[in-house]
GUKE-205960 format. One record per residue (C-alpha): x, y, z; residue in three letters. Coordinates in pm, 1 decimal, padded with zeros to 6 digits. Layout:
N
u  v  w  nulo
X  Y  Z  ala $
...
end
This chain:
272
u  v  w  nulo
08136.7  07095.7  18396.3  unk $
07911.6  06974.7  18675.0  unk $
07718.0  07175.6  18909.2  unk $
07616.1  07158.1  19236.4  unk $
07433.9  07407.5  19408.6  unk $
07749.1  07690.1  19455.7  unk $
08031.0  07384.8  19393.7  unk $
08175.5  07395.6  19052.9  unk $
08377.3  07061.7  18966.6  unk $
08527.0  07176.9  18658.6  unk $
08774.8  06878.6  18582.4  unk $
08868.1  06571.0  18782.6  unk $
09113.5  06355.6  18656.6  unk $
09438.4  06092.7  18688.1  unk $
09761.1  06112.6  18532.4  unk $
10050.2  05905.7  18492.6  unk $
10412.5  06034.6  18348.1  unk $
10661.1  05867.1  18170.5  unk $
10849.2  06125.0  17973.9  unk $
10924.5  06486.3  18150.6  unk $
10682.0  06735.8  18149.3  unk $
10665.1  07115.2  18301.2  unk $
10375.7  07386.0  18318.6  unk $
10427.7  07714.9  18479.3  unk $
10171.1  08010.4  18558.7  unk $
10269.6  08297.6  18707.1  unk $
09904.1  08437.3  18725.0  unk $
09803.9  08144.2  18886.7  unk $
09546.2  07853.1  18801.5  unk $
09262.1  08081.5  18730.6  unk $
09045.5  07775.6  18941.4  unk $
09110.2  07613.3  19283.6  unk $
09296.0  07313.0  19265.1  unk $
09368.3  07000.2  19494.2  unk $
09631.2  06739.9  19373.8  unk $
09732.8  06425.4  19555.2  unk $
10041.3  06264.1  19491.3  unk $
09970.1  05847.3  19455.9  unk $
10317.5  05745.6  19294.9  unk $
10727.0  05857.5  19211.4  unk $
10823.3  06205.5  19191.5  unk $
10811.1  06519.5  19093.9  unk $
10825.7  06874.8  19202.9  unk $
10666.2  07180.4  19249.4  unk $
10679.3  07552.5  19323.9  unk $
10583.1  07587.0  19714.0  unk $
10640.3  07968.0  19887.5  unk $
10932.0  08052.9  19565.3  unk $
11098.7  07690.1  19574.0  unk $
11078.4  07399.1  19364.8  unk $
11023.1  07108.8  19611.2  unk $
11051.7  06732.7  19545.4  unk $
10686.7  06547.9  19572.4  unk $
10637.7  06165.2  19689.5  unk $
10367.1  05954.8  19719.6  unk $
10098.5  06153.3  20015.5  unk $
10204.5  06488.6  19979.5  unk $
09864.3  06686.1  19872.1  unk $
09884.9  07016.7  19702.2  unk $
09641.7  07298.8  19752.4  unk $
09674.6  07623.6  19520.9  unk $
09387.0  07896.8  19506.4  unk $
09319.0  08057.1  19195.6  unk $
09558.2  08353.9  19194.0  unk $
09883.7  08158.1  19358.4  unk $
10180.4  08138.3  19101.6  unk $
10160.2  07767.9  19007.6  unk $
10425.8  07524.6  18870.4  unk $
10517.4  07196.6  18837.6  unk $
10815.2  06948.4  18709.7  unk $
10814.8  06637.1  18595.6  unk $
11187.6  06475.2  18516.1  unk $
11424.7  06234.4  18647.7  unk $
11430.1  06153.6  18998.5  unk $
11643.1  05859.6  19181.3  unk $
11416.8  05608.0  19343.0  unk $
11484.2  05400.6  19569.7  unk $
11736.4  05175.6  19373.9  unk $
11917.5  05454.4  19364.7  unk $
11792.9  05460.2  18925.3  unk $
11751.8  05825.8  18752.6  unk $
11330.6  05767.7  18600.8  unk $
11051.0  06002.6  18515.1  unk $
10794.9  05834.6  18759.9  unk $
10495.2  06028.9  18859.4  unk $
10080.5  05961.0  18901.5  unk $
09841.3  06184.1  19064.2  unk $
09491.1  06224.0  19102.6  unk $
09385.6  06654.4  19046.6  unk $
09047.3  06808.2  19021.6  unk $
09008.1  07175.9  18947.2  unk $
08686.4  07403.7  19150.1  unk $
08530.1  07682.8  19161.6  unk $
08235.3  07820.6  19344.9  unk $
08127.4  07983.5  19682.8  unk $
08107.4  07668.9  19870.0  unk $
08487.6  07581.5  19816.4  unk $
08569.1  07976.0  19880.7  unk $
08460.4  07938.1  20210.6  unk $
08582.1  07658.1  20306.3  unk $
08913.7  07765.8  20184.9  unk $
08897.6  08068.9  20394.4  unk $
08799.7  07866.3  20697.2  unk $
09133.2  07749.7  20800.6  unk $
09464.4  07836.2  20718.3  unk $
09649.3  07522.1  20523.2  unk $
09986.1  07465.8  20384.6  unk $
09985.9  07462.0  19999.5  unk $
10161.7  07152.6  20075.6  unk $
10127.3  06849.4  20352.1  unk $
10142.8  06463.3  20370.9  unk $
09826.7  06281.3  20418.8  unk $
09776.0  05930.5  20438.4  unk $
09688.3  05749.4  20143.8  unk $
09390.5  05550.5  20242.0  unk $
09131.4  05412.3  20039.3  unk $
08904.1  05631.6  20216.8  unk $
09091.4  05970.8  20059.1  unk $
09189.4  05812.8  19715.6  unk $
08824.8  05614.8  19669.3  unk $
08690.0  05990.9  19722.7  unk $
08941.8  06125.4  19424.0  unk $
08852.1  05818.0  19237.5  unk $
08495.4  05850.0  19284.0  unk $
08413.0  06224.0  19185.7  unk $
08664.0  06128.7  18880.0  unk $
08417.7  05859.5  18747.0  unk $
08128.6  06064.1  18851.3  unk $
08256.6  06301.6  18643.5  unk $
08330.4  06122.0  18336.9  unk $
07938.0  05971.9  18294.3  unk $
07811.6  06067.6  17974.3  unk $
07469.0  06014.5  18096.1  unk $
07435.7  06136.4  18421.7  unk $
07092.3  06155.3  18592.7  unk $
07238.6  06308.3  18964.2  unk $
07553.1  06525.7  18881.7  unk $
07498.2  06628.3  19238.8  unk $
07643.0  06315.7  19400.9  unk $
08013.5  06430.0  19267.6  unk $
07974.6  06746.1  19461.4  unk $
07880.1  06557.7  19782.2  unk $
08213.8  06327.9  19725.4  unk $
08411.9  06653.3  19671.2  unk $
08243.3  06786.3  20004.7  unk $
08352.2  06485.5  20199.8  unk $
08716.4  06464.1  20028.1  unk $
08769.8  06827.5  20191.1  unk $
08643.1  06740.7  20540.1  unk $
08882.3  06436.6  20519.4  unk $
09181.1  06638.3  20374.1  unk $
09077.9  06861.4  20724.5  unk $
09128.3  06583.1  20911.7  unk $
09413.8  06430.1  20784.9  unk $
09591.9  06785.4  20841.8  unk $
09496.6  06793.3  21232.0  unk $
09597.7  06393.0  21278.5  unk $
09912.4  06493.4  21172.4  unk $
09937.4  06797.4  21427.5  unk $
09879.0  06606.2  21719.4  unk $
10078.2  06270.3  21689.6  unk $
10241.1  06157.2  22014.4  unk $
10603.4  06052.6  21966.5  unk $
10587.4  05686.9  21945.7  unk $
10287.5  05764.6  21708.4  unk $
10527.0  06030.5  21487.7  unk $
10748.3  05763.2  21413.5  unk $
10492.0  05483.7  21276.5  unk $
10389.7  05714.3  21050.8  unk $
10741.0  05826.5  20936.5  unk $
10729.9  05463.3  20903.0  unk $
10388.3  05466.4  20707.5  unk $
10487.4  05747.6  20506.9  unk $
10867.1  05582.1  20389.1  unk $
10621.5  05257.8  20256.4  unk $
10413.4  05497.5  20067.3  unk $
10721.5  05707.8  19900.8  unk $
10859.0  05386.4  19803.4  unk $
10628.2  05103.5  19733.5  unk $
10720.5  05135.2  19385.8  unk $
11068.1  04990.0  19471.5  unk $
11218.7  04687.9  19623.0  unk $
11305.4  04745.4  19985.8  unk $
11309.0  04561.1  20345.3  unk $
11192.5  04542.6  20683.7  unk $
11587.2  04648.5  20791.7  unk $
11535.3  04967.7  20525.4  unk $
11243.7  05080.2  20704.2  unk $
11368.7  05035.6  21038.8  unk $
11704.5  05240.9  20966.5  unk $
11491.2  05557.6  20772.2  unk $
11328.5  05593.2  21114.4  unk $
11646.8  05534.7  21293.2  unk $
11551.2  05241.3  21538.4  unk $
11524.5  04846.1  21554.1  unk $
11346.0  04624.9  21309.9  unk $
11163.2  04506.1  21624.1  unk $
11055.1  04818.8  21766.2  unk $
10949.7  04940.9  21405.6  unk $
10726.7  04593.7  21383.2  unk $
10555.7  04680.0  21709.9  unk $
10492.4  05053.1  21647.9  unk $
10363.8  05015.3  21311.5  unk $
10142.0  04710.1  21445.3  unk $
10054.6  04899.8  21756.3  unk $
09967.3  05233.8  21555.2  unk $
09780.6  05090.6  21244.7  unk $
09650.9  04711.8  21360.9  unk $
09849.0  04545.6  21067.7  unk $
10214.0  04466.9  20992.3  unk $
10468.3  04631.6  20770.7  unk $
10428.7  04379.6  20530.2  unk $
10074.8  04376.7  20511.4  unk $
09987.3  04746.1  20475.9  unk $
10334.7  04738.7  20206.6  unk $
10119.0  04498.1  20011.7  unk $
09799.1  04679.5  20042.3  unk $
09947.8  04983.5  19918.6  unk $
10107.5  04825.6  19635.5  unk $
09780.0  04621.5  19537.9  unk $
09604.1  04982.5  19473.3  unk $
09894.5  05133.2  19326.7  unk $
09889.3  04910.2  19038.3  unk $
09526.5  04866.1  19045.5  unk $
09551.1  05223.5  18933.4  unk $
09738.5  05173.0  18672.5  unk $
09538.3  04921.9  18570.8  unk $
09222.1  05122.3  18477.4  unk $
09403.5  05456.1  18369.8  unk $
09716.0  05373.4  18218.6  unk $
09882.2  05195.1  17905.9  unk $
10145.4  04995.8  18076.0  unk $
10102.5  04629.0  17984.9  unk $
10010.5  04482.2  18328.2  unk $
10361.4  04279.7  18344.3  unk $
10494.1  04655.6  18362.3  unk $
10239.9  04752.5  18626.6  unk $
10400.7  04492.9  18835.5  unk $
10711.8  04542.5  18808.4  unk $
10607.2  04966.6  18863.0  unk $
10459.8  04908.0  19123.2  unk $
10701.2  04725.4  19326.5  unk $
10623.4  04347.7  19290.9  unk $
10941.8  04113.1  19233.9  unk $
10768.5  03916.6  18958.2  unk $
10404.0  03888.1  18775.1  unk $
10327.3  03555.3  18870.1  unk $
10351.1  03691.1  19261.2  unk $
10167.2  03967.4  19175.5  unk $
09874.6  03780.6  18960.2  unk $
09828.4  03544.8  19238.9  unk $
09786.0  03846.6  19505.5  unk $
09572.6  04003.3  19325.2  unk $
09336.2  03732.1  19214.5  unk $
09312.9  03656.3  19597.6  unk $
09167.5  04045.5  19649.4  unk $
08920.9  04114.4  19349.3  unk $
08825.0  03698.2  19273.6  unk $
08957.8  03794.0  18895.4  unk $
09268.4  03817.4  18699.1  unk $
09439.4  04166.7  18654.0  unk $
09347.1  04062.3  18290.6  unk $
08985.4  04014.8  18365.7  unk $
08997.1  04318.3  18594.7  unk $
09106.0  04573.4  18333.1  unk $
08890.7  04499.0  18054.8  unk $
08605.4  04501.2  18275.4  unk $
08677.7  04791.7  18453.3  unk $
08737.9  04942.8  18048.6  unk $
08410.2  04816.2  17924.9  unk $
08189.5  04972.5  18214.3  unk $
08411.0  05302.6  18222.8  unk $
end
């Protein structure tokens, strides 16, 4: 456990499921807790009802609020039955996050957008937190500090989005839920209900890159997750992760990090 000032961190962490898994607590948590969906599905007890959880939707349960959550087979987007699921989750305590929770009202539930602003913030408290040696335990509490303002902002960007602006990020959000999977430009278009044309020039218009491009970006830090925190051989983090072969993948992401996912992982391993 970390302090900082009145900001208790008291675990920060990343987990990927392969095989189901369930945990229910009536009482509640005991702690605060924020969890961000980064990949598949699961669900989770929000107001008395088990609801289905996709890549964006951020969870937010105070101490005392009856917590649950499921982890089984869900159909992606091939229409396949797999237990798919990764989050980032840090648990909190203290007088800082009290009040901040009391400030505003928020769903337990909402979609943010997965940038690497918000996950680099989950990421980054996560490592901070994991230092054996650690000569300023204080910097984790400033990244937790500036993952809540952005979590604050997220939530009112989402509140005022003009129509042309709802639908590119319906658009952004399908890309996120299903990265993971095969799907094209005509699947997008028809989940939002309207042309491949007009969905290329709202995304573009909304976001300043293409449907492809942002597709690829968010599959590039999907599996660079999995990468660093999880077992899968990295043949199976491309394929997971929604890239049609390794050789595709490897090339892409030797372009971005100047390495091979290879190279990548072990060094990312040997300085962890």
């Amino acid at each position: 456990m970390r302090l900082h000032d009145d900001l208790q961190i008291l675990t920060a962490g990343y987990s990927v499921h392969r095989k189901p898994f369930h945990m229910s607590n009536d009482d509640g948590l005991g702690h605060f807790l924020i969890r961000l969906q980064t990949a598949g599905r699961c669900r989770s007890r929000i107001n008395g009802q088990l609801e289905l959880l996709e890549p964006g939707d951020l969870l937010l349960f105070a101490p005392e609020e009856p917590y649950e959550l499921k982890i089984e087979a869900e159909q992606n987007q091939s229409g396949e039955f797999t237990v798919d699921s990764a989050d980032y989750h840090i648990f909190l305590s203290g007088a800082w996050v009290e009040r901040w929770w009391q400030e505003t009202k928020r769903p337990q539930k909402f979609k943010v957008t997965l940038s690497e602003g918000l996950v680099g913030a989950f990421r980054q408290i996560m490592m901070e937190q994991r230092r054996i040696s650690n000569p300023s335990p204080e910097i984790a509490g400033y990244y937790l500090k500036i993952l809540c303002l952005d979590i604050d902002r997220n939530l009112q960007e989402h509140q005022v989005l003009s129509p042309q602006s709802y639908l590119a990020h319906r658009i952004k959000n399908y890309i996120e839920e299903n990265a993971s999977s095969p799907f094209k430009l005509e699947d997008v278009a028809s989940h939002v209900g309207i042309s491949v044309s007009r969905a290329v020039f709202l995304f573009k218009q909304a976001f300043g890159t293409s449907i492809i491009q942002y597709t690829l970006e968010v599959r590039i830090n999907m599996a660079r997750e999995r990468i660093i925190y999880s077992p899968l051989s990295l043949e199976h983090v491309a394929e997971s992760s929604g890239f049609p072969n390794y050789n595709y993948f490897h090339r892409l992401f030797r372009k971005r990090y100047g390495m091979s996912p290879k190279e990548f992982r072990q060094r990312a391993r040997s300085s962890g």
